[in-house]
PATI-841327 format. One record per residue (C-alpha): residue number from 1; residue in three letters; x, y, z. Coordinates in steps of 0.02 Angstrom, whole numbers, plus 50000, padded with zeros to 5 digits. Layout:
! residues N
SITE   k   r     X     Y     Z
SITE NUM ALA     X     Y     Z
...
! end
This chain:
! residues 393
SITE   k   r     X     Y     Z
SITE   1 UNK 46294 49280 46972
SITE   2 UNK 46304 49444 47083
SITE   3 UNK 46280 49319 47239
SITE   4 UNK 46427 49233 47205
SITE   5 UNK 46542 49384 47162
SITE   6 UNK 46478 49449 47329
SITE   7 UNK 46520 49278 47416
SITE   8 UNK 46706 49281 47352
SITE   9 UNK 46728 49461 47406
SITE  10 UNK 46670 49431 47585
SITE  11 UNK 46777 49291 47585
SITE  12 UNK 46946 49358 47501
SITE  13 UNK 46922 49502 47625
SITE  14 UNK 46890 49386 47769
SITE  15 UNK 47065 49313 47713
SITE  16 UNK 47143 49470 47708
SITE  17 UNK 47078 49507 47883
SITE  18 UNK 47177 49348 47964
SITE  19 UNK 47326 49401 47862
SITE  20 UNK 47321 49571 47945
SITE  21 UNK 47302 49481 48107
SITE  22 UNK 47416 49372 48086
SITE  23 UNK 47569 49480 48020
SITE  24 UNK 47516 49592 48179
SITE  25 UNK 47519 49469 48309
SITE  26 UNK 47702 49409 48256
SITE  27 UNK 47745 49592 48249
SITE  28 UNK 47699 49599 48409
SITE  29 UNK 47789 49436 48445
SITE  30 UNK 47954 49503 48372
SITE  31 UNK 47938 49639 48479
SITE  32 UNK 47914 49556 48634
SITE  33 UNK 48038 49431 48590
SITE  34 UNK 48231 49456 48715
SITE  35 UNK 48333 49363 48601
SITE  36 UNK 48479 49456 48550
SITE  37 UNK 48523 49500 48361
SITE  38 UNK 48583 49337 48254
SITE  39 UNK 48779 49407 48249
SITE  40 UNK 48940 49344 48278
SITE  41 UNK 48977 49450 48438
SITE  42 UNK 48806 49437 48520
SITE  43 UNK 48780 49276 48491
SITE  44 UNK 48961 49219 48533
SITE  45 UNK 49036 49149 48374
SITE  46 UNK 49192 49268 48369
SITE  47 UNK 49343 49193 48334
SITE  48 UNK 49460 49142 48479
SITE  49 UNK 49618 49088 48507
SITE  50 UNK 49678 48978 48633
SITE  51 UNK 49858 48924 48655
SITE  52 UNK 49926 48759 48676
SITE  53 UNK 50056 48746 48820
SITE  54 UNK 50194 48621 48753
SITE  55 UNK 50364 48605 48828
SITE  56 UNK 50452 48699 48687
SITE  57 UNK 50327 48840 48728
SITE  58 UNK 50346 48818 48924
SITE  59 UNK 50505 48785 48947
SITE  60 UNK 50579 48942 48873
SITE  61 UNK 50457 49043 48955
SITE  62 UNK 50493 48977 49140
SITE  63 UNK 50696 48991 49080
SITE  64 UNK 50651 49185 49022
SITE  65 UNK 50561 49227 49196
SITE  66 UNK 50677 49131 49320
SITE  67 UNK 50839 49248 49218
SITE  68 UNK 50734 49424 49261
SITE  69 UNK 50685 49393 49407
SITE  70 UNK 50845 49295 49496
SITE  71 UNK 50971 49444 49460
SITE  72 UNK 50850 49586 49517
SITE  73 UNK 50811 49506 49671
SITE  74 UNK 50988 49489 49727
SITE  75 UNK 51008 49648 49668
SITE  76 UNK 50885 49708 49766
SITE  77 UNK 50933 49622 49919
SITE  78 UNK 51128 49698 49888
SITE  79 UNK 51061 49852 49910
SITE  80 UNK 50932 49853 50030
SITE  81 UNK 51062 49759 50148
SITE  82 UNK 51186 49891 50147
SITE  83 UNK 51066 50002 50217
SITE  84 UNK 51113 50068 50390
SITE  85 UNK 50977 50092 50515
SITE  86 UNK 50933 50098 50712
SITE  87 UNK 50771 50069 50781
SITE  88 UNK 50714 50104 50946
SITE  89 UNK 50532 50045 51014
SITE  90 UNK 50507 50182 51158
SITE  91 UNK 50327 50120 51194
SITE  92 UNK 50372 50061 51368
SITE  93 UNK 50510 50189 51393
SITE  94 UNK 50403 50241 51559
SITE  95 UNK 50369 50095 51646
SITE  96 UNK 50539 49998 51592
SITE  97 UNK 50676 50124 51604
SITE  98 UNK 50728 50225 51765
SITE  99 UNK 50810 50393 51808
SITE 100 UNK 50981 50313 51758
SITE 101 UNK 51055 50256 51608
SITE 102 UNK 51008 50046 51596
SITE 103 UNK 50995 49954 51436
SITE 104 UNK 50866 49943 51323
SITE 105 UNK 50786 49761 51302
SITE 106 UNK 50839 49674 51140
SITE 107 UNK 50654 49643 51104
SITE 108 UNK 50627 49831 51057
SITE 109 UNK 50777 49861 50979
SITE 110 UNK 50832 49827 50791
SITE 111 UNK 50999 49888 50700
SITE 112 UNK 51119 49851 50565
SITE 113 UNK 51289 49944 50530
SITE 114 UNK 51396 49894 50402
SITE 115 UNK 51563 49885 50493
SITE 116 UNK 51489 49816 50653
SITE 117 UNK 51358 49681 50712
SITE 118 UNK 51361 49759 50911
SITE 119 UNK 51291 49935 50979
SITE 120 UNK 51274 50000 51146
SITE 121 UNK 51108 50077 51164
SITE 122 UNK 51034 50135 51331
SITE 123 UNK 50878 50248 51409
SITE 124 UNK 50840 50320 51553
SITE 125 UNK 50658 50421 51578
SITE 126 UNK 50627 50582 51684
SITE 127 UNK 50477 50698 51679
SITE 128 UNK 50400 50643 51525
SITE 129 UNK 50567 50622 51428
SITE 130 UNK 50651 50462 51362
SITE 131 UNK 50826 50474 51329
SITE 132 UNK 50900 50363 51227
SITE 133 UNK 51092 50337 51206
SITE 134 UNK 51147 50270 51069
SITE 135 UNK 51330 50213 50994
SITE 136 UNK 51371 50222 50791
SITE 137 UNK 51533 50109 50775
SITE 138 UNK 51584 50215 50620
SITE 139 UNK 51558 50364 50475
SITE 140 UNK 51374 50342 50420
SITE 141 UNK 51354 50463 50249
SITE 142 UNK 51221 50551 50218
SITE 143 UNK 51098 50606 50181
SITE 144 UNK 51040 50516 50371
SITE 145 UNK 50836 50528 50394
SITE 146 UNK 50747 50522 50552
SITE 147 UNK 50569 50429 50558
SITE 148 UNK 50432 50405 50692
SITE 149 UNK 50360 50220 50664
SITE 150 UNK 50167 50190 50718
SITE 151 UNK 50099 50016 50729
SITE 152 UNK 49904 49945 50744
SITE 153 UNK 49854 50130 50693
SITE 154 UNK 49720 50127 50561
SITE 155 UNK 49742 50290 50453
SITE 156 UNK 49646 50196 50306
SITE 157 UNK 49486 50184 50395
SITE 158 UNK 49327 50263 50294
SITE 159 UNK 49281 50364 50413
SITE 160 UNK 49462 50427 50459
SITE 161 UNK 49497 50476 50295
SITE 162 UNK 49387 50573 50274
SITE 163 UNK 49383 50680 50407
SITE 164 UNK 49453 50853 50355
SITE 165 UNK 49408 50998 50285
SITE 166 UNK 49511 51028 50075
SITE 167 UNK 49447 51208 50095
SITE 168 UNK 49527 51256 50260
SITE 169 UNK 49689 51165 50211
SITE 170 UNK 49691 51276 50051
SITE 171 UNK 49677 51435 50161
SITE 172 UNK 49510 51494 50147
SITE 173 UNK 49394 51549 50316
SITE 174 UNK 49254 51440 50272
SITE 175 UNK 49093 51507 50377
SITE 176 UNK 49029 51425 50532
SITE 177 UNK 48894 51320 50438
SITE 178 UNK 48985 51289 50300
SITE 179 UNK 49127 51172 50387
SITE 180 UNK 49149 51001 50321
SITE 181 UNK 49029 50876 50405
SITE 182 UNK 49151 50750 50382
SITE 183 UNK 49222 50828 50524
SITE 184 UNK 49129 50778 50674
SITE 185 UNK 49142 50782 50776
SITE 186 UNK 49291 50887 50769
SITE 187 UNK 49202 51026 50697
SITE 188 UNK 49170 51162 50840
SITE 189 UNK 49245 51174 51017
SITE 190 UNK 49190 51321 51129
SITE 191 UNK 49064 51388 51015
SITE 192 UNK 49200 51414 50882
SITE 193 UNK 49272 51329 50724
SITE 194 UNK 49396 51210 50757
SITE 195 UNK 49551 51242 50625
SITE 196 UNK 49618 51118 50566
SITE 197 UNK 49471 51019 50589
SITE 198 UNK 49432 50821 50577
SITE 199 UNK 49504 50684 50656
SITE 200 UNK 49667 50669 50544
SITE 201 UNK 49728 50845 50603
SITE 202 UNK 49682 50804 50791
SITE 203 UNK 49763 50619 50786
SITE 204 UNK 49925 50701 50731
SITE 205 UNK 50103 50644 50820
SITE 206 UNK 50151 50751 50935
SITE 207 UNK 50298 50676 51008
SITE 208 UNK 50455 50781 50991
SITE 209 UNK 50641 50719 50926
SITE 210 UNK 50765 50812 50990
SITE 211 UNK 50939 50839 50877
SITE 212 UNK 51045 50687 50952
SITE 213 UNK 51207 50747 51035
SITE 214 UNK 51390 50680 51018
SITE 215 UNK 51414 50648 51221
SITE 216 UNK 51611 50694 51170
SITE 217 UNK 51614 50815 51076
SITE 218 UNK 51429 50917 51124
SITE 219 UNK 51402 50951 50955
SITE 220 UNK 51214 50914 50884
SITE 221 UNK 51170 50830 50732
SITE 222 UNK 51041 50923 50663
SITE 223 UNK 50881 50829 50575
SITE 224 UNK 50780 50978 50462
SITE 225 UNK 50602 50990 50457
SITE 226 UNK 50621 51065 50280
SITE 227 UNK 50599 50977 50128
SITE 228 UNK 50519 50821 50205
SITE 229 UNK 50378 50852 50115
SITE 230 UNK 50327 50803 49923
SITE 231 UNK 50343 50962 49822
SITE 232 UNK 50163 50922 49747
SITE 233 UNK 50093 50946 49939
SITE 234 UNK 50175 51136 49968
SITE 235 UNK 50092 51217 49865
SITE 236 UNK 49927 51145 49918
SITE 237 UNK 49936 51214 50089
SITE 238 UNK 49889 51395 50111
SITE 239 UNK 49903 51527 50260
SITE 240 UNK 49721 51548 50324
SITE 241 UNK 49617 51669 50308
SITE 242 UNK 49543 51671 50471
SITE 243 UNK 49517 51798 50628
SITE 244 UNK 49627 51701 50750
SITE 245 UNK 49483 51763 50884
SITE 246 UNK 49369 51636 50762
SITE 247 UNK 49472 51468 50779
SITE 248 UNK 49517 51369 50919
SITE 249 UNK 49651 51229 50906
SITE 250 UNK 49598 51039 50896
SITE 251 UNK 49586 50947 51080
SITE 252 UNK 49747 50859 51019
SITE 253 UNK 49838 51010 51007
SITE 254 UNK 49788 51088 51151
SITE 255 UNK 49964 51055 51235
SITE 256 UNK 50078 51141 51081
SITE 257 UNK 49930 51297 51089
SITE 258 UNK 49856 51320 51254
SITE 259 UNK 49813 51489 51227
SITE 260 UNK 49741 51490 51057
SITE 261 UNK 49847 51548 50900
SITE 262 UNK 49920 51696 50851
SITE 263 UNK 49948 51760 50673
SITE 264 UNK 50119 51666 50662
SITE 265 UNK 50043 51517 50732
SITE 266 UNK 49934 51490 50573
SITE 267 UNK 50063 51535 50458
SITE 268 UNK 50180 51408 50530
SITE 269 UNK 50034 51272 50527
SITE 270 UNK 50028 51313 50327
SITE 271 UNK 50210 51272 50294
SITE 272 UNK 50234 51134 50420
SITE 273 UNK 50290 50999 50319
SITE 274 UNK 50264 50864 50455
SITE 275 UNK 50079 50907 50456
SITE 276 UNK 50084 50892 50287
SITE 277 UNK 50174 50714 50293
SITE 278 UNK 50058 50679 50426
SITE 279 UNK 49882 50719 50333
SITE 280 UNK 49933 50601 50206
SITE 281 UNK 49855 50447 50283
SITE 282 UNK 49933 50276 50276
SITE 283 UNK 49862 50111 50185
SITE 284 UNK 49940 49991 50314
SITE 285 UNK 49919 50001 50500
SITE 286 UNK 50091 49982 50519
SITE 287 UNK 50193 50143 50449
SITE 288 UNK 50325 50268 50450
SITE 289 UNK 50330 50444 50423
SITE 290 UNK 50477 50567 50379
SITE 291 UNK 50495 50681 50515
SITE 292 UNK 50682 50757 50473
SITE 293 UNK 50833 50761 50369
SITE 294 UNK 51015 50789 50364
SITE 295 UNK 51058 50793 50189
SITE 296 UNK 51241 50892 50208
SITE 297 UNK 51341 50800 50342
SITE 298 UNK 51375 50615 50388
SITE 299 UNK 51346 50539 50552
SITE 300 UNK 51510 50525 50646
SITE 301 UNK 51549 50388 50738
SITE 302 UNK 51531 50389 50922
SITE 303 UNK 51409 50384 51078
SITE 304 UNK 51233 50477 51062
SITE 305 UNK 51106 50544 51149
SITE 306 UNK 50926 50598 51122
SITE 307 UNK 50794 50663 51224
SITE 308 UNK 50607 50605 51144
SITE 309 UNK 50455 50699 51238
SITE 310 UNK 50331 50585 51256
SITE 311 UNK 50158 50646 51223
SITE 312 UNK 50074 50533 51103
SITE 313 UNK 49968 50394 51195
SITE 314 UNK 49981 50218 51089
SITE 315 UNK 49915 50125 51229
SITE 316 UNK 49736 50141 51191
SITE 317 UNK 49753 50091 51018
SITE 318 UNK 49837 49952 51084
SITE 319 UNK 49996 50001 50951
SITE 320 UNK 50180 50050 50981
SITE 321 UNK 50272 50196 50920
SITE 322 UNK 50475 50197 50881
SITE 323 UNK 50614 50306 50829
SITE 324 UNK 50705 50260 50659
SITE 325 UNK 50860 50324 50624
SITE 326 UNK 50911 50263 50428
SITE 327 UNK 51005 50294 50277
SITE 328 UNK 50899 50259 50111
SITE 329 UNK 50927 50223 49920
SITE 330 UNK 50838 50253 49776
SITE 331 UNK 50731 50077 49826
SITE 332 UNK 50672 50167 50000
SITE 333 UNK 50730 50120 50157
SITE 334 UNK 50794 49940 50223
SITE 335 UNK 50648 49830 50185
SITE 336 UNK 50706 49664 50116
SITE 337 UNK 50544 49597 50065
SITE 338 UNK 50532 49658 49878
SITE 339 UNK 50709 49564 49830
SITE 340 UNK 50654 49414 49944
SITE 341 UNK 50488 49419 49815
SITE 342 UNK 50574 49425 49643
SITE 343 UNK 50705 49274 49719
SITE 344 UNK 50532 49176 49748
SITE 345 UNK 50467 49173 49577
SITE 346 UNK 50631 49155 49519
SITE 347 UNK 50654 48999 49609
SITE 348 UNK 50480 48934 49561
SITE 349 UNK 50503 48957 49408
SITE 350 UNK 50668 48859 49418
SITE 351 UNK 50594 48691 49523
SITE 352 UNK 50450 48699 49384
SITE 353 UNK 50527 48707 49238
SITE 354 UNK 50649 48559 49293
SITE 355 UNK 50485 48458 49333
SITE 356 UNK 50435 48470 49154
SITE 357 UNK 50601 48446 49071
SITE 358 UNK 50620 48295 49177
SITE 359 UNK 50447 48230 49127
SITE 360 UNK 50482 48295 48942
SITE 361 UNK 50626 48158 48965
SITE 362 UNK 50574 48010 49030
SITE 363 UNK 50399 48011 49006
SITE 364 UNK 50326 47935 48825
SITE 365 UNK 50220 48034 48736
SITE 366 UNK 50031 47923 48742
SITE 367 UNK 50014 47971 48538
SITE 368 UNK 50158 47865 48495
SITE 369 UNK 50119 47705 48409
SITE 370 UNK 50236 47611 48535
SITE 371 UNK 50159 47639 48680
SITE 372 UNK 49986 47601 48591
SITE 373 UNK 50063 47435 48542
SITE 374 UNK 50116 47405 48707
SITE 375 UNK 49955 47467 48795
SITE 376 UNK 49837 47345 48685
SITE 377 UNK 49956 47189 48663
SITE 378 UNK 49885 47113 48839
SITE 379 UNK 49702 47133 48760
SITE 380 UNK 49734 47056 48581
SITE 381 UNK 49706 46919 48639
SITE 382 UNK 49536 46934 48738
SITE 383 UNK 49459 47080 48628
SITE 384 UNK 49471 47043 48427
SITE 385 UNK 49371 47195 48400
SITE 386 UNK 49498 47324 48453
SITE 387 UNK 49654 47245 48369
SITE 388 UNK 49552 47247 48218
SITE 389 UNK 49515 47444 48251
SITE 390 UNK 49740 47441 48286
SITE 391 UNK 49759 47360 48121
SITE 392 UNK 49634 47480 48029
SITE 393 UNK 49707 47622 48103
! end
């Protein structure tokens, strides 16, 4: 009797013993196991919506996009068109023009006054200076701005961007090893820290604009440096902190500095809004930047003149640099391509949703019993089985 009690123990804990073993080795399945959690979002089953594109849907939204967009682009256009602007491409101002007066080739010039389709424009180029004379045919109100256009310059390069110091801009003498190395290698010259340093603030434009001149009346119309700037940007720039016997200019500066700064010298560099215009680099290689103002006077009509030092080298960039002379709105300056964008869609949406009214029209729906009549009646005859299935249906 005890034999047999002993014989159903062993064996009930045998049993127990693959039960353990068992429960553990799918524990250690479940564990193992990568499939995600048996819910609606991880495994996919949220509801969804998905809409069904039928011509009363369509063809009040294509009618709804072509009436935004139509109207703002010629508005846009309106007003971009009435823009007055002159510009002059003075790349090859030294090897086209010559000591006298000649005019300048219609492939770098581009204008548009509103009373007038003609202007006189002519250079001439002595010692390093392009003159160009210029006519306005009437009263242009201001405010009148004055631009320098770059093109093929890459400002949005990595590497270009980057290149500055934030800490020297803001005024402070940062130490010797402490200067950006983003700035290499504008970083030291002569032993000594190079302010400002990088390649933005060595690249700059230093070509000079001089205030044109009314050839009958010798009066200038001045262009201010002030206020070019975005108010955000002047109070970022600070006066440095440096011993001007610590700092040397940047190689590209070399011919506004030659002797090194003085005190005044880095106080003007802090409040010079055309650096400031300048160190804001450009996304596009092809840009222009604000380089004065008349916001009190209009531009009289008559005959111009204006002597542009030429210092900036564009050749080995393989770019071209102009001057731009323009009125502006509260769209920018004259670039036509925004209105030109919104009449686009406009008129796609126009030419599209005529395609689908017209097949809306004069195209049968397949659903309709009539055209399934008239798409089986040639096989009644050879295939029984399917006008059975017509009749059923």
């Amino acid at each position: 009797m005890f034999s047999t009690l002993r014989r159903r123990l062993q064996r009930s804990s045998e049993d127990d013993l693959d039960d353990i073993g068992q429960s553990t080795e799918s524990s250690s399945l479940r564990t193992k196991s990568r499939r995600p959690p048996n819910t609606a979002f991880r495994q996919q089953r949220l509801k969804s919506w998905q809409p069904i594109l039928v011509s009363k849907v369509v063809l009040p939204m294509l009618l709804v996009v072509a009436i935004i967009c139509i109207p703002i682009g010629i508005a846009f256009l309106l007003t971009t068109y009435n823009i007055q602007a002159l510009i002059v491409n003075y790349t090859h101002c030294n090897t086209t023009a010559t000591t006298d007066y000649s005019d300048v080739p219609s492939k770098y010039l581009d204008y548009h006054f509103k009373n007038s389709k003609n202007s006189t424009i002519k250079w001439k180029y002595d010692n390093d200076v392009c003159t160009v004379s210029f006519a306005i045919p009437s009263d242009i109100e201001g405010p009148v701005y004055l631009y320098y256009k770059l093109t093929n310059f890459y400002q949005n390069h990595r590497k270009y961007v980057e290149s500055y110091d934030w800490q020297q801009l803001r005024g402070k003498a940062v130490a010797y090893d402490d200067v950006e190395s983003d700035c290499s290698p504008m970083r030291y010259r002569d032993s000594k820290i190079i302010y400002p340093c990088g390649l933005v603030a060595n690249s700059m434009f230093n070509d000079t604009f001089a205030n044109p001149v009314n050839t009958e009346t010798d009066e200038e119309y001045e262009f201010s440096a002030k206020g070019i700037a975005w108010a955000s940007d002047l109070s970022l720039y600070k006066t440095s902190k440096y011993n001007v016997s610590e700092i040397v200019p940047p190689e590209g500066w070399l011919e506004k500095y030659p002797d090194g700064y003085t005190e005044e010298d880095l106080e003007n560099i802090a409040s010079d809004e055309r650096f400031m215009n300048w160190m804001k680099t450009a996304a596009l290689p092809s840009f222009m930047k604000l380089y004065g103002r008349n916001t009190t006077s209009s531009l009289q009509a008559g005959t111009y003149t204006m002597d542009i030092g030429c210092n900036y080298p564009v050749s080995i960039f393989g770019g071209t640099k102009s001057v731009v002379i323009s009125t502006s709105t509260i769209l920018g300056g004259r670039h036509m391509a925004i209105g030109i964008c919104y009449l686009i869609v406009g008129g796609i949406s126009v030419v599209f949703m005529l395609a689908f009214l017209v097949k809306q029209l004069f195209t049968r729906k397949q659903t309709d019993h009539s055209f399934l009549d008239g798409l089986n009646e040639s096989q009644s005859n050879t295939n029984p089985e399917i006008e059975t299935l017509r009749e059923v249906l």
